[in-house]
N, C-alpha and C positions, 0 to 999 in steps of 0.2 A: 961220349954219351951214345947210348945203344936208340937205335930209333926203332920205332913202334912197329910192329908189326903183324901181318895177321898169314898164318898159314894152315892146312889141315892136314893131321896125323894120325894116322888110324881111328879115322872114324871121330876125330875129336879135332873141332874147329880152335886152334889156338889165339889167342890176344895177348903180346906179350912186348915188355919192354927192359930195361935194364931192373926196374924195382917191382915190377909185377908180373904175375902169368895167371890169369885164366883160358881155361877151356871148357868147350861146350862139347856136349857131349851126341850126337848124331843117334844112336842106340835111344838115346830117352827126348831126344826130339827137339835136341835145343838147353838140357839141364846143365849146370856149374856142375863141373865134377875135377875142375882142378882149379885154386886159389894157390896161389904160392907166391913168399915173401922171397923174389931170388935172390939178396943178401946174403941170408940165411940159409936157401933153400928149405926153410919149415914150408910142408904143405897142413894147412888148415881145413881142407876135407877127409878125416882121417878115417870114417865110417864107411868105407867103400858100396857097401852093402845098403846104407839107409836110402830110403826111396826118396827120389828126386823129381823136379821140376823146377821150371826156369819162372812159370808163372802161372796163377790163381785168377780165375776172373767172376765175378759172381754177376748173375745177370735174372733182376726181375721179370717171373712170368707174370702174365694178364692174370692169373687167379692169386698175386701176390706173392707165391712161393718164390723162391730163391732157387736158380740152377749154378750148380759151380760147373766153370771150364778149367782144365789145366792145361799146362803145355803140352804133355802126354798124349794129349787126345787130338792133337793135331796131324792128319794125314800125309803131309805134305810140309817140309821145313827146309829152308836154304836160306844161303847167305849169300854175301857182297861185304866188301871193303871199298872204304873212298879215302885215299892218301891226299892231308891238307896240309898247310905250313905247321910243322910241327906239333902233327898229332896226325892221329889214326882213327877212322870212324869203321865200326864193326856192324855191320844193320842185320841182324836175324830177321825172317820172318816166317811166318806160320798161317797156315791153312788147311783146309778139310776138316772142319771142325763136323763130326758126324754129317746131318744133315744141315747144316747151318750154312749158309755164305758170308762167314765171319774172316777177316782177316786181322792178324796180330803183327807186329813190328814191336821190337825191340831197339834199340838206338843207344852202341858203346865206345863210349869216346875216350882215347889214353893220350895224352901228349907227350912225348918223350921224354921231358924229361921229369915226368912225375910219375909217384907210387900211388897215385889216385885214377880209380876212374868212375865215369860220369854215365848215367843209365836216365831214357827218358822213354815209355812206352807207349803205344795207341792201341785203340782197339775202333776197327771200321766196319757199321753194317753188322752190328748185332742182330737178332732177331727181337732182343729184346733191351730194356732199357738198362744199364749198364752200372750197378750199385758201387760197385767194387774191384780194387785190382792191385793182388798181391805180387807184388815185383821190387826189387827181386827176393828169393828164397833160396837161403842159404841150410843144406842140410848137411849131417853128415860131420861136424862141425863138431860133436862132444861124443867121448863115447862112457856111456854110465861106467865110473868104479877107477876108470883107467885116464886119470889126468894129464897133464903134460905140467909138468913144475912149472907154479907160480899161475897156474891157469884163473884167470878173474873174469866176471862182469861187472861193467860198470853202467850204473842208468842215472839218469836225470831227473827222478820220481819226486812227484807234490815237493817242488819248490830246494828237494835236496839231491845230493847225491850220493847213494846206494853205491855200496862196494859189496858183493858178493865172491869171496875168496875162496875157490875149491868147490866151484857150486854144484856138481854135481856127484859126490863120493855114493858110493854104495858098499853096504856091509850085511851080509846074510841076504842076498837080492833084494834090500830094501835102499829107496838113497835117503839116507840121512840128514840130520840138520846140517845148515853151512855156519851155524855161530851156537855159541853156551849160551845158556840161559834160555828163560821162559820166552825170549822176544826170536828166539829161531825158530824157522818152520823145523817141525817137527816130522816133515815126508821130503825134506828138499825146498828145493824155494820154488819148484814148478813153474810156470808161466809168470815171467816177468813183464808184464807191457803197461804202454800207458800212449793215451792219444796225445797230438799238439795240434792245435792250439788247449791246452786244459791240463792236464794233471803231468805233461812234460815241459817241463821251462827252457829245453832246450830240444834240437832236433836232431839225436844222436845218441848211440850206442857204442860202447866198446867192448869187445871181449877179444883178451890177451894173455899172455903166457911169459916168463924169463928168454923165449927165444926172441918170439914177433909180436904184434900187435893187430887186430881188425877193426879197421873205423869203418861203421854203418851212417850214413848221416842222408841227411837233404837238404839241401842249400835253395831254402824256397823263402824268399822276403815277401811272397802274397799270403804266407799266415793259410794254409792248403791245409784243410784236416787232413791226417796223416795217423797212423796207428803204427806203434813200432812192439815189435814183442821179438822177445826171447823162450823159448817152453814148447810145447809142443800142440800141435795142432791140429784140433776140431779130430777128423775121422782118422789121422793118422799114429793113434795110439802112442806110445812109448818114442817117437822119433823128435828130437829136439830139434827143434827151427829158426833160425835167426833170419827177418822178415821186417819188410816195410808195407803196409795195407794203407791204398789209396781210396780216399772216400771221394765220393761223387754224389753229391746231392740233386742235380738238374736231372731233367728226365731224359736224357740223353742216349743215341744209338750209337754213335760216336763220340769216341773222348779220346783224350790224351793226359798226360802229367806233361805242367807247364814249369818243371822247374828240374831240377837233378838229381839223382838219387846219386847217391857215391860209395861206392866202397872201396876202401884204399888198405896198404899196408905201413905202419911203421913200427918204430921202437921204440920200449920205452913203456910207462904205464898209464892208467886214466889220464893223468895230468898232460901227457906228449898229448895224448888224442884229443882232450879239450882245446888245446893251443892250436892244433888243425882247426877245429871249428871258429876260434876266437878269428882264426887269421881271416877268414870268408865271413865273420859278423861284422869285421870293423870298417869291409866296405860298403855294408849294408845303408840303408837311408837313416835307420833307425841311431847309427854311430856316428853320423854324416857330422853332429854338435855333438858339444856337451848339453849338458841336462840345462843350464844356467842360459846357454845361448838360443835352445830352441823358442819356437814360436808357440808357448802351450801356458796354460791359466797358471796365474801367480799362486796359487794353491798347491799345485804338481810341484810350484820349487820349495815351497816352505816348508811343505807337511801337511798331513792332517790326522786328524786325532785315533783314529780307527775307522775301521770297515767293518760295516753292519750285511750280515748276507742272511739272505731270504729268497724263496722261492715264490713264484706265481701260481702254483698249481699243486693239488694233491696227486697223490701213487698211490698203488698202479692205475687207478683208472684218472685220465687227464681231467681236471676239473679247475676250471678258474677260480681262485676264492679269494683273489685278491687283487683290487684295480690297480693302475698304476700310479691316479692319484692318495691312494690308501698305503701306498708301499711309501711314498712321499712324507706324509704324513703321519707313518712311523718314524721315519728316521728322523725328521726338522723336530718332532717330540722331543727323541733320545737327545738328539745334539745338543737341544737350548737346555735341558737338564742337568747333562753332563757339559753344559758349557766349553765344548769341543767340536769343530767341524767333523762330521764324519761322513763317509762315501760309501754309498748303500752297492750290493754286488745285486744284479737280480739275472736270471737264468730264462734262459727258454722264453724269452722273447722277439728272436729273429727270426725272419719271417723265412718260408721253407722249413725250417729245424724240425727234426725227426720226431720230436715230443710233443709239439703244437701246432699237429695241424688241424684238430679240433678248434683251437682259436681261430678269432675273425686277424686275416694277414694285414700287417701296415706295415710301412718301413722304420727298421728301427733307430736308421739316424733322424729321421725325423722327429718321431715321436721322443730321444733321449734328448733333443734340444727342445722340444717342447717343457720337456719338465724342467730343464735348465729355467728357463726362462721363468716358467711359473714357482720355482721355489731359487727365485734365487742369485744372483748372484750378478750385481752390481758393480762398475769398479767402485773403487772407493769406500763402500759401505760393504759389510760381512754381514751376511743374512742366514737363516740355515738354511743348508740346501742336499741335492742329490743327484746322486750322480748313476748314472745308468748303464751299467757292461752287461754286455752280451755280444762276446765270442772279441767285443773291443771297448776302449773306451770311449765313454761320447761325454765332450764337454763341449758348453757355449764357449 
């Protein structure tokens, strides 16, 4: 077994073990400019040329505009290595951010004897409150027209999974669709993304090839919104990006990511990559029982009849138009009708949430055991009732 290691090679800071090698690149201040499955020796940055960075930070000014930082813009960039019992920690960090007294750390962990490594970032002493932060950003990664056989994405999208095969061909400078028929994009599939907790049911990406494999993931059991996309990005035109964007909702000058971003290499197709992730969910809390063993309402094991979804509020402009005991009161309707329990979905009731902060704030475990309570649900006796999610679920 090759042990981890960290050295610099013209101008490019290596991270390497027997199944992986990145390198950072010194020239762009810290950016990925070598991924490599050393198996195979496939390098995965094959666009040498596409513009890079290590990381995107978006920071709220006082008149609510948005400033982006990237890595690029940092004056001053160095490293350190810390050798622990098998594994290797890599710490970037970054400063001179124009006029700003911002500092950035980066944090890259490889164990020896894995093809995975682990990414946790901070950002200290913004000037401003700290919305967002894209880390890591993988470019360079696709080059339009010219594939690598057997080249795929794979995504986690509303509840399924998207296989995108050959996703980005080009013919006559145009990229063309990735499947026949009327249900293919017709310019390409362009920007693939989707946030989690919400329209991703899992927290991972894969894009691979007959040579190697990339698993993008994050192994965070506190349910962390997270935005993952594949496509290209905001100002940077035509450049495809493969990327993890951390949200932050608290009004914060100081943050971190409290859990691991990973990117790893293996073999093999969606399926090998899903089985990485299965291997890190089944020590999670959430696998800790079976469904049969946990401590959760006799309803969650039997079934129920369907789920009735409805929103709180009109678009675009936020307006309440409907209380929560009226949303109640629709669904215990529907269910005694349809003589079937059913479990109402409602939105944009948590308190902070980016779309209600027009509303008067309460907390929402409380107020979802409120309604428990008032519509419902007895042992022994089946009553209609309702059930309240927003970003979780809440049962009495």
């Amino acid at each position: 077994m090759e042990r981890t290691r960290v050295y610099e090679k013209n101008d490019v800071v290596y991270l390497s073990n027997g199944y992986i090698k990145l390198g950072f690149s010194r020239k762009h201040s810290g950016a990925l400019i070598c991924l490599m499955d050393r198996k195979t020796g496939f390098q995965f940055i094959r666009d040498i040329e596409a513009r890079k960075t290590l990381f995107r930070i978006a920071l709220r000014c006082p008149d609510r505009t948005i400033r982006w930082l990237e890595g690029n813009d940092a004056a001053h960039f160095s490293w350190k290595k810390e050798r622990r019992e098998n594994e290797t920690l890599l710490l970037l960090a970054f400063s001179g951010f124009s006029f700003l007294s911002m500092d950035v750390a980066v944090r890259i962990t490889v164990k020896d004897d894995s093809p995975m490594s682990y990414w946790q970032i901070s950002v200290s002493d913004a000037p401003y409150v700290v919305t967002r932060i894209v880390c890591p950003i993988l470019a360079g990664l696709v080059k339009m027209g010219d594939p690598v056989p057997g080249e795929s994405l794979a995504v986690p999208l509303h509840g399924e999974g998207y296989l995108f095969e050959n996703p980005y061909p080009v013919r006559d400078r145009l990229p063309l669709c990735c499947a026949e028929g009327p249900e293919g994009a017709q310019v390409g599939i362009g920007t693939v993304s989707g946030i989690y907790p919400g329209s991703l049911s899992m927290q991972m990406y894969t894009f691979y090839n007959d040579k190697a494999g990339l698993y993008l993931a994050c192994h965070d059991s506190g349910m962390h919104p997270k935005i993952f996309a594949m496509g290209t990005y905001e100002d940077w035109k035509e450049i495809h990006v493969f990327r993890v964007e951390h949200l932050f909702s608290e009004q914060e000058k100081t943050v971190r990511t409290q859990y691991d971003s990973v990117i790893g290499v293996f073999h093999g197709d969606w399926y090998d990559a899903a089985d990485i992730y299965r291997d890190w969910a089944e020590k999670q809390w959430w696998c800790a029982k079976k469904l049969q063993d946990r401590d959760i309402a006799q309803w969650m094991k039997t079934g129920i009849g369907g789920v009735f979804q409805m929103s709180n509020f009109h678009i675009p402009k936020i307006i309440l138009n409907h209380s929560i005991r009226d949303i109640a009161e629709t669904v215990n309707t529907l269910s005694r009708k349809a003589g079937a329990r059913l479990a109402a979905l409602v939105f944009n009731w948590e308190q902070g949430a980016r779309m209600d902060r027009s509303m008067r704030p309460f907390s929402t475990a409380r107020r979802g055991r409120q309604v428990c309570c008032w519509y419902g649900i007895t042992e022994g006796k089946w009553e209609p009732w309702i059930c309240v999610c927003a970003g979780r679920v809440l049962v009495s």
